[in-house]
C-alpha positions in Angstrom: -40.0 -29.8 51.6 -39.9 -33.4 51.0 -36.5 -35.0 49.2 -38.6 -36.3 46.2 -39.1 -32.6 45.5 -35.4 -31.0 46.5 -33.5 -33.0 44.7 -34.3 -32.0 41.1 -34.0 -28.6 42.4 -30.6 -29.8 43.8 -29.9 -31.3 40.5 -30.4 -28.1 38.5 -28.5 -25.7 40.5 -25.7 -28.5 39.8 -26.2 -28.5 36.3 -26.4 -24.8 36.3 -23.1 -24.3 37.5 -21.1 -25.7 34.7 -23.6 -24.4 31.9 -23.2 -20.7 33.3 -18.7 -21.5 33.0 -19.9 -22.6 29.1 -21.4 -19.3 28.7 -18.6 -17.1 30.3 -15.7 -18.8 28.7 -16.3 -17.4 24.7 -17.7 -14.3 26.5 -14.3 -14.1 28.6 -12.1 -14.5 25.3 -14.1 -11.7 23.2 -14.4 -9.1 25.9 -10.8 -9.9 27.9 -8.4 -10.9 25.7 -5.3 -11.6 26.8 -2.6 -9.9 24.7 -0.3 -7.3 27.4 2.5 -5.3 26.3 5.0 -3.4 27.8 5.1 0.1 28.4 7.6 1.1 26.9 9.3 -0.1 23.6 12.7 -2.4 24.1 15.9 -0.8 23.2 16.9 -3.0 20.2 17.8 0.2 18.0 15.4 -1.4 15.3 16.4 1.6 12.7 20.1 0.8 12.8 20.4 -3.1 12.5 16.7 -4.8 12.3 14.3 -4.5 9.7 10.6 -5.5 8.6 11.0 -9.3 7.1 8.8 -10.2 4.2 8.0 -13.5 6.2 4.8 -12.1 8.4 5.5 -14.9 10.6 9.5 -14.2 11.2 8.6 -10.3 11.9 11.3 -8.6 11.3 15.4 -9.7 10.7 18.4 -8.0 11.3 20.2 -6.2 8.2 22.9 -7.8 6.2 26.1 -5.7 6.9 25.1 -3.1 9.0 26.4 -2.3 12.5 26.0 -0.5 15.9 28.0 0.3 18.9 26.4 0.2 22.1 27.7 1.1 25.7 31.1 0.4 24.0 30.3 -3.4 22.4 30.0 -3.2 18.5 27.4 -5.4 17.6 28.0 -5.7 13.6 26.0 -7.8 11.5 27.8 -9.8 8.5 26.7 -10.0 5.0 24.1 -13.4 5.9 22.4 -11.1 8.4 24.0 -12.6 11.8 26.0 -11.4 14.6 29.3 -13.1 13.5 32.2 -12.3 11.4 31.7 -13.4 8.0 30.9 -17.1 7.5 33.4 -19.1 5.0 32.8 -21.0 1.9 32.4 -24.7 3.1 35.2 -26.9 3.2 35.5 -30.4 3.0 37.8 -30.8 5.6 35.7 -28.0 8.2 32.9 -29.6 10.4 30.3 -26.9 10.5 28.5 -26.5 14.1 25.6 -23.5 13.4 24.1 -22.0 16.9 20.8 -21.1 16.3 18.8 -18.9 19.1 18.0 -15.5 20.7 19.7 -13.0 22.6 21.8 -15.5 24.5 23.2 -16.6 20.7 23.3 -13.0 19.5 25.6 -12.2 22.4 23.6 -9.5 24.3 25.8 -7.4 26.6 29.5 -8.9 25.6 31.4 -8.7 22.9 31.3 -11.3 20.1 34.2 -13.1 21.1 32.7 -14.0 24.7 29.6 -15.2 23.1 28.6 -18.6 24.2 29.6 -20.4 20.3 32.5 -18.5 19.9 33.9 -20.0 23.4 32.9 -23.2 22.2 34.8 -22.7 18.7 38.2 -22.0 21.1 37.3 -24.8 23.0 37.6 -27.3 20.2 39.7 -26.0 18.0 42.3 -26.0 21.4 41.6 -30.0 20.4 43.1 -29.7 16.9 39.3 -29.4 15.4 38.5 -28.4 11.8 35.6 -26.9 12.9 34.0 -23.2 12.7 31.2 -22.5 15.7 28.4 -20.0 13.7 25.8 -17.7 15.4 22.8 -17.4 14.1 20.7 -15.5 17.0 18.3 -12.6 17.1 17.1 -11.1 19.7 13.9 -11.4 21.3 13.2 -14.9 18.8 10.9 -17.6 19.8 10.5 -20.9 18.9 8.4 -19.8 15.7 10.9 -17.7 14.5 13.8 -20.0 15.3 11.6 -22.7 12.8 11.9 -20.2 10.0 15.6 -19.3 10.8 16.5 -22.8 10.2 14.7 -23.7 7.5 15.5 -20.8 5.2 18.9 -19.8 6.6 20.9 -22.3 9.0 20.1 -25.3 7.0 21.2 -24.2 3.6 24.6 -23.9 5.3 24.5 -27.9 5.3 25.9 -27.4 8.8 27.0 -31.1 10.4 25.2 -30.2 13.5 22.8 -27.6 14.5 22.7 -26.9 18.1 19.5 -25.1 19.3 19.8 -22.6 22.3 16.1 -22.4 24.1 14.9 -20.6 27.3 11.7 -19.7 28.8 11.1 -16.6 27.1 11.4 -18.6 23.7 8.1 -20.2 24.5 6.2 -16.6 24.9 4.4 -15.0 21.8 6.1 -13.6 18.6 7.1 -9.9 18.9 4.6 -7.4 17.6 5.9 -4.3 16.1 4.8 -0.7 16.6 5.6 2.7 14.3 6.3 5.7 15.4 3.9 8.1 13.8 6.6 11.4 14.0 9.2 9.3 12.3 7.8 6.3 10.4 10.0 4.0 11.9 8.9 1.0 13.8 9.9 -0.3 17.1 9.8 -4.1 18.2 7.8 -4.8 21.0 9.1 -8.2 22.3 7.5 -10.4 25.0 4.4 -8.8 24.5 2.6 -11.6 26.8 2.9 -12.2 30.3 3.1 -15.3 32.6 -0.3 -16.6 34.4 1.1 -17.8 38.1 -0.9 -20.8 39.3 -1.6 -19.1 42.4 -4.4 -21.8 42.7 -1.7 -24.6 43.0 -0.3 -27.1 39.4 -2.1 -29.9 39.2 -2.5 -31.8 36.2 -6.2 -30.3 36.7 -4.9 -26.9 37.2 -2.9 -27.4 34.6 -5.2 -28.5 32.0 -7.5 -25.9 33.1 -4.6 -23.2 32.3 -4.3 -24.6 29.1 -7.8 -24.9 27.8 -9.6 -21.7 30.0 -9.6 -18.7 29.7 -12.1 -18.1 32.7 -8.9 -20.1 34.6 -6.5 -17.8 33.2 -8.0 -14.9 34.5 -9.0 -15.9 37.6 -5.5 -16.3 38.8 -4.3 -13.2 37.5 -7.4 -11.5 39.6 -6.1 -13.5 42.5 -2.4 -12.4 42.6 -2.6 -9.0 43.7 -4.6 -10.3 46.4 -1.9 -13.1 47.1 0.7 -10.3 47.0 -1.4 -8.2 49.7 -1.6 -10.9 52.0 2.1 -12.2 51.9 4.6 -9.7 50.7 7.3 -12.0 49.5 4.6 -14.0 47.9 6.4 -15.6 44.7 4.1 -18.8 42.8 5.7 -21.9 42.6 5.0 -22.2 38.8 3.9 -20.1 36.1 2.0 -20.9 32.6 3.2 -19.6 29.0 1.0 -18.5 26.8 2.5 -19.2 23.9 3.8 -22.7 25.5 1.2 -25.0 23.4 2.7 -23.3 19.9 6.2 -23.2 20.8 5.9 -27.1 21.6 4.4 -27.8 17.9 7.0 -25.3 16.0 9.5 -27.1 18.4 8.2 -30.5 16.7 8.2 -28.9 13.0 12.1 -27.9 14.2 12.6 -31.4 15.2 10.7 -33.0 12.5 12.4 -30.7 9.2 15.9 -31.2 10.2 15.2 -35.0 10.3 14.0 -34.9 6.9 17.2 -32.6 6.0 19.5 -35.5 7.5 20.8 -32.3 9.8 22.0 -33.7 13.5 20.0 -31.5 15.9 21.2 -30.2 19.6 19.2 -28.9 22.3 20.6 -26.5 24.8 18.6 -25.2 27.7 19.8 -22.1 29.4 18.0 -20.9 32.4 17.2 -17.8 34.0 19.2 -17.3 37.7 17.9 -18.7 40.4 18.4 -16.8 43.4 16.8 -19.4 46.1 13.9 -21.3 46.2 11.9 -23.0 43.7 12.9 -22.4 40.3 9.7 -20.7 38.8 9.6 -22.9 35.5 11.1 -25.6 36.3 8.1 -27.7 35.0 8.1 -25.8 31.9 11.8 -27.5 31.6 10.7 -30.9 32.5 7.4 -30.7 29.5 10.9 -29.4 27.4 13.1 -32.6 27.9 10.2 -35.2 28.2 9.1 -33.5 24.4 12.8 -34.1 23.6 13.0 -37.0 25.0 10.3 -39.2 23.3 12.4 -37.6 19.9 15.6 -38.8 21.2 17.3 -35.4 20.1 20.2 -34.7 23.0 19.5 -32.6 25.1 21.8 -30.4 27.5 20.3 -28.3 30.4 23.0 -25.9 32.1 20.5 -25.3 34.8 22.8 -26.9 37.6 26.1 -25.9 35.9 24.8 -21.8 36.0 22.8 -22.0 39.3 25.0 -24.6 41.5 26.4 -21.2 43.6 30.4 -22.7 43.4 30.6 -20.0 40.7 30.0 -16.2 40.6 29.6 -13.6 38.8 27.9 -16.0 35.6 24.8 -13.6 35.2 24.7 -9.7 33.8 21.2 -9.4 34.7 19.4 -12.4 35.8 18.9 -14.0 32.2 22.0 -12.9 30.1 25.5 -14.2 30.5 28.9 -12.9 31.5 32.0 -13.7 29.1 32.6 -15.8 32.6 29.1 -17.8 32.2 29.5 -17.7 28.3 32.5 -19.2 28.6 31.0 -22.0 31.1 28.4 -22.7 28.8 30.7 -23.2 25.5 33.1 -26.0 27.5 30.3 -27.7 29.0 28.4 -28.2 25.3 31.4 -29.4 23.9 31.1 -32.0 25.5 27.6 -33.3 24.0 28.6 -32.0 20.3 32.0 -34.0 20.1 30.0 -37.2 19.1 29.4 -35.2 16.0 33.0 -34.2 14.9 
């Protein structure tokens, strides 16, 4: 065969190969979608202290003065629909800090008290502050939800400062919700997405492949078991979101509201526990504070304070903090929100 003659023939294989990835992608996103759930329901209780919210887009809310006691921790909700005792009329003299986030705010696991804000409250009024720390998380919120939370709750308490608690998990999908047919109730179903390990290596190729393909996608979920198989403490370097490209534009709308409100804004990274080796979204934190970054908005990662291994016994389980870590975490933002009092 002369090369006159292979080469178109070379040419169209070539050309084939990207056409036939055209085809598959749409066919991929119709036939696979990409939309896991646990097996089992998370044990929020939803009938005792959550309920449906009439914004489709919030989900669901906790209930204005109802309470629960679990494993010994009451976990009581006040009349604005918060874990928190009940917020004061505003004062003149009163600076007014509101902690907006998710379970890490709410105070999973401790009692209110050792919660992350209300460490920080003791912290500066043991400086002679007028100043009262507020809570204002939910568990299992996301970025979207922590938009709406602002805007129709935290900012009509013309706070002085909002600070903004963010972890990994707040750049996941909203929760869906599920009922249970014998009773009528519903349960929430949080996290309903999973994380897509670059077993293929992050490049800014790979990574832009993650983003925009769903044939990528797939391929290296396919490819994990497999990479598990052949090396059994197999763990990726780096893992991809899939509700990372939303969270980043409701963290924007966050950003870009309170700046028309005239509200100060805070942003407080708290990691997951490292237990050695690379830190498994640790790019996801560097996209965080380069987004923040280009804003301005201070910004306070605790990653180093909670993972440096000088202190135990910060973790209850890996993502949630002791009164120890809480504690930790209120004296070290103190020291970024002082500016502001």
């Amino acid at each position: 065969m002369s090369l006159n003659k292979s080469i178109p023939k070379i040419g169209l294989i070539l050309l084939s190969v990207p056409v036939t990835l055209l085809i598959l992608e749409p066919v991929l996103r119709i036939c696979i979608p990409l939309r896991f759930r646990p097996d089992q329901p998370a044990p929020l209780y939803a009938s005792t202290t959550y309920r449906l919210s009439e914004n489709k887009e919030l989900v669901y809310e906790q209930k204005p003065n109802s309470d629960v006691v679990i494993d010994g921790i009451d976990y009581g909700i006040n009349a604005y629909g918060f874990r928190d005792r009940e917020y004061r009329p505003a004062s003149s003299q009163d600076k007014r800090v509101v902690c907006v986030g998710d379970s890490l705010t709410y105070g999973w696991l401790v009692p209110l008290m050792d919660t992350y804000h209300k460490q920080l409250e003791h912290v500066l009024k043991a400086e002679n502050r007028s100043v009262e720390v507020m809570g204002m998380g939910v568990v299992g919120y996301n970025l979207v939800q922590e938009y709406h939370l602002i805007k129709d709750k935290a900012a009509r308490l013309n706070p002085d400062l909002i600070v903004l608690q963010i972890g990994p998990n707040d750049f996941e999908r909203t929760v869906a919700i599920k009922t249970v047919q014998e009773t009528g109730k519903f349960v929430l179903l949080p996290y309903h997405d999973v994380n897509i390990p670059y077993v293929m290596g992050k490049t800014k190729f790979t990574g832009f492949l993650m983003r925009h393909s769903h044939l990528f996608k797939l391929l290296n979920l396919a490819l994990y078991p497999f990479a598990e198989k052949r090396d059994k403490g197999y763990q990726p370097r780096d893992v991809y979101l899939l509700g990372e490209e939303r969270s980043f534009q409701y963290l924007t709308k966050i950003i870009d509201f309170l700046d028309g409100k005239k509200i100060p804004l805070a942003v407080v990274l708290f990691p997951r526990q490292n237990h050695g080796g690379p830190y498994l979204f640790a790019s996801l934190t560097q996209r965080i504070r380069r987004h923040l970054d280009l804003r301005r908005i201070p910004t306070l990662d605790l990653y180093d304070r909670l993972n440096a291994g000088t202190e135990t016994d910060l973790y209850k389980d890996g993502q949630h903090l002791t009164a120890k870590g809480n504690a930790l975490a209120g004296r070290t933002i103190a020291d970024i929100i002082r500016p502001y009092l």
